[in-house]
C-alpha atoms as one frame of an Amber mdcrd trajectory, in Angstrom:
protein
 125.490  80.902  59.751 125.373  81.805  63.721 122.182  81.805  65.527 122.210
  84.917  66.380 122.074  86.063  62.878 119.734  84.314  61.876 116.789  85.374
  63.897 114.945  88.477  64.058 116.048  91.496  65.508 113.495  92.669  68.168
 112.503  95.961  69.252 114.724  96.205  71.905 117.406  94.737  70.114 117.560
  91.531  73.016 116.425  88.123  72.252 113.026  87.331  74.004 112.978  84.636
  76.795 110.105  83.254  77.105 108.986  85.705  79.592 105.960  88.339  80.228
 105.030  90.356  76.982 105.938  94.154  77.127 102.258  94.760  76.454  99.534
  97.050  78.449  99.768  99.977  80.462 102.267 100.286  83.301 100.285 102.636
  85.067  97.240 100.349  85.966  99.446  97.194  86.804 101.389  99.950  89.332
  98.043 101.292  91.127  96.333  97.686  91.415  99.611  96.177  92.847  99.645
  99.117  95.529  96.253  99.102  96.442  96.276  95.057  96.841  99.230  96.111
  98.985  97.224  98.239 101.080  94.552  96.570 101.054  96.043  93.285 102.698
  97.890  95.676 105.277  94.222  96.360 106.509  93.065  93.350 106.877  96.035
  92.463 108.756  95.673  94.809 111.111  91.733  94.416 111.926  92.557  90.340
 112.288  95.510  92.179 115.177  98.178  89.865 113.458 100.736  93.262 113.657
């Protein structure tokens, strides 16, 4: 017997990794990532460093 056939199918039909969990809403990682974006653009600009 192979590996491959012996392990679980997952949803996506891959073999997981190791890496992050496809768990949580997208949405709310996408809006804090953007606003830590803009929100370090700021603060560069008040310190004048741009």
């Amino acid at each position: 017997m192979t590996a491959s056939s012996t392990t679980a199918p997952t949803p996506a039909g891959r073999a997981r990794t190791g890496g992050p969990q496809d768990s949580g809403p997208k949405i709310l990682e996408h809006v804090l990532g953007w606003t830590l974006v803009v929100v370090v653009a700021m603060f560069v600009t008040q310190l004048g460093l741009m």
